[in-house]
N, C-alpha and C positions, 0 to 999 in steps of 0.2 A: 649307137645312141638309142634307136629305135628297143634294142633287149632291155637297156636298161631302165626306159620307161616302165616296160613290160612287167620288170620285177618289180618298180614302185609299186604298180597296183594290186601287187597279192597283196590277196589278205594277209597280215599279220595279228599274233596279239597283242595288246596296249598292254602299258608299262606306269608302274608307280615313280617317277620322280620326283624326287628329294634334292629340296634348298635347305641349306641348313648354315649358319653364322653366327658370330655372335652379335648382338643389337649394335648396327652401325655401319658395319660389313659389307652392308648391302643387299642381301638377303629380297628384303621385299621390294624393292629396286628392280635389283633382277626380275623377279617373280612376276612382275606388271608388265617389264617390257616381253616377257614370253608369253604371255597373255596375249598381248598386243600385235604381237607378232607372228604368233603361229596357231591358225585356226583345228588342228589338229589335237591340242591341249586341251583341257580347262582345269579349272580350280577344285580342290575336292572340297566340297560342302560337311562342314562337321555340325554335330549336333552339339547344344547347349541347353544348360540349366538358365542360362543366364538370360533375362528378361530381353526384349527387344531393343534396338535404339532407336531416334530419329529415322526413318527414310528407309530402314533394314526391313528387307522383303524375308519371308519363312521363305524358305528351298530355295533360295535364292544365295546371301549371304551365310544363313547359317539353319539347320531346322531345329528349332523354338520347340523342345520338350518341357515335360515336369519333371520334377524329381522321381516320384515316381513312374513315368516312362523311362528314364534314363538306367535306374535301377533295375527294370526289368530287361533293356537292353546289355548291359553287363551283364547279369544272368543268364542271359541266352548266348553269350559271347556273341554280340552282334557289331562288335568295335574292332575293328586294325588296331586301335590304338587309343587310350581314354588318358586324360589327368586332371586334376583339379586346380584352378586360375585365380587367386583374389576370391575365394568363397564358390566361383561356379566351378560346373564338371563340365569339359570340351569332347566331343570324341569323333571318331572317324567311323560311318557306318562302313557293312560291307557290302550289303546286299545290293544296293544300285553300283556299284563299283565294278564288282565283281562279272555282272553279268555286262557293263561298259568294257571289260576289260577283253573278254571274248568276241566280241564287237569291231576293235580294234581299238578303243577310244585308250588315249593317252590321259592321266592324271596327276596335276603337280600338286603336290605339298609344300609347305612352310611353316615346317616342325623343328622340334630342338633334337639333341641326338638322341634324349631318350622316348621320345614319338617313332625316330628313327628306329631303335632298336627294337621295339615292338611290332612295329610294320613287316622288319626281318623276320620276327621268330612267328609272324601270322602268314606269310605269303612271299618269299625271299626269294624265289625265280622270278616276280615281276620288279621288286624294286633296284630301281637303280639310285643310288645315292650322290651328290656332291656337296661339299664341303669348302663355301667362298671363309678366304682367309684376309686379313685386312695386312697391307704390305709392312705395318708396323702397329706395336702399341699406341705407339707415342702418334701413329697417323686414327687410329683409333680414335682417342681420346679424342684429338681435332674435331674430328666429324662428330661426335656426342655434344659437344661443346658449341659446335658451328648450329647445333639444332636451337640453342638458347631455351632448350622446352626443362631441363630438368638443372637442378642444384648442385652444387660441387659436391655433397653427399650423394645422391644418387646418381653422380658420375662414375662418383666412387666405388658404389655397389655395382651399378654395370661393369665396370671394369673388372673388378673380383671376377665377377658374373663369367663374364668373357674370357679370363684366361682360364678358369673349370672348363668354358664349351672347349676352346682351341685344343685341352689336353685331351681330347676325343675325335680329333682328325684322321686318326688312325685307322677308323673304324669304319671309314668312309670307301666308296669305291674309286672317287675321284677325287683332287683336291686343288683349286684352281684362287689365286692371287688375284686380289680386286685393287692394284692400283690403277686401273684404269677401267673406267663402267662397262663400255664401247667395246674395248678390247676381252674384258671379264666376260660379258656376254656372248661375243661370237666364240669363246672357247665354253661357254656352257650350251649355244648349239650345236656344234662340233658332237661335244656327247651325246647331247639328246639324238642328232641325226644317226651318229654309230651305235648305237644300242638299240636303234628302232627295226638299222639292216642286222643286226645279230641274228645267226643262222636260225636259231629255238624258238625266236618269236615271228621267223617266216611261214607260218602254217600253210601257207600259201604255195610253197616250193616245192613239195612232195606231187601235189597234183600236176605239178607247173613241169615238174621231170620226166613224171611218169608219161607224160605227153610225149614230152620232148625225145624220148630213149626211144617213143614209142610202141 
């Protein structure tokens, strides 16, 4: 027991994880309770064009650019991953990530798959991906409906919405069934724990051997 602590505490490198669903799913359900649950995470902070809300801290919830700062960050390829929402631009810096990532610090996302696919073609050794699938349409639609927030047309559209994302499960590294939140969830710790012992991101082991061989 005693080894195995041992190896908890090498260093390793932190790792991009990815929630990804379609609206309903679960998604940011999940998201909150790994928050919550594991002080090892946090949230990646994106940058926006988009004006502040209520109670929304800068570097906090999101960091509150202009347009042109945001332009000049796209010029410099300073984003994992950028798109545009209802008129604003979202994006994911790298610079403070990057050097949390050497660090060891872990970072979750709650991206769609094509935030996903960009984070890959920027940095694909740290991302790990998963992909909450809802156990039916037809449980789907309940839960959009159970929200009473939106209109039988924009049920509508979500729905479309969600069967484009579900046809990009594939491209996922994991892919894990939310009829159950509780259950859903200890199978997306389960990942997170095995991809953090992955041999590549033990940087910690090489010195930890070389000891050891003596």
């Amino acid at each position: 027991m005693a080894d195995f602590k041992t190896i908890d505490k090498l260093h390793r490198r932190g790792l991009l994880f990815i929630l990804s669903s379609p609206s309903g799913a679960g998604k940011t359900t999940l998201s909150r309770m790994l928050l919550a649950a594991d002080a090892d995470i946090k949230l990646s902070v994106s940058a926006t064009t988009r004006p502040p809300r209520p109670g929304e801290e800068d570097g906090v919830h999101y960091h509150f650019v202009s347009d042109a700062k945001f332009d000049a960050m796209v010029e410099e390829d300073d984003f994992y991953e950028w798109a545009e929402v209802f008129g604003y631009r979202y994006g994911t810096p790298k610079g403070h990530i990057r050097e949390g990532l050497k660090e060891g610090q872990d970072y979750l996302f709650d991206i769609d798959w094509q935030g996903t696919q960009q984070l890959y073609q920027k940095d694909q050794q740290d991302v790990v991906s998963v992909f909450i699938l809802p156990p039916s349409l037809a449980e789907l639609r309940r839960r959009l409906e159970e929200r009473a927030q939106d209109s039988d047309d924009v049920i509508d559209g979500r729905m479309e919405r969600a069967r484009a994302e579900i046809s990009h499960w594939a491209e996922y590294d994991y892919v894990v069934i939310n009829d159950n939140v509780d259950e859903c969830f200890d199978r997306v710790r389960e990942v997170l724990d095995a991809e953090r012992m992955r041999r590549t991101r033990q940087t910690g082991l090489i010195p930890f051997v070389r000891e050891l061989m003596g």
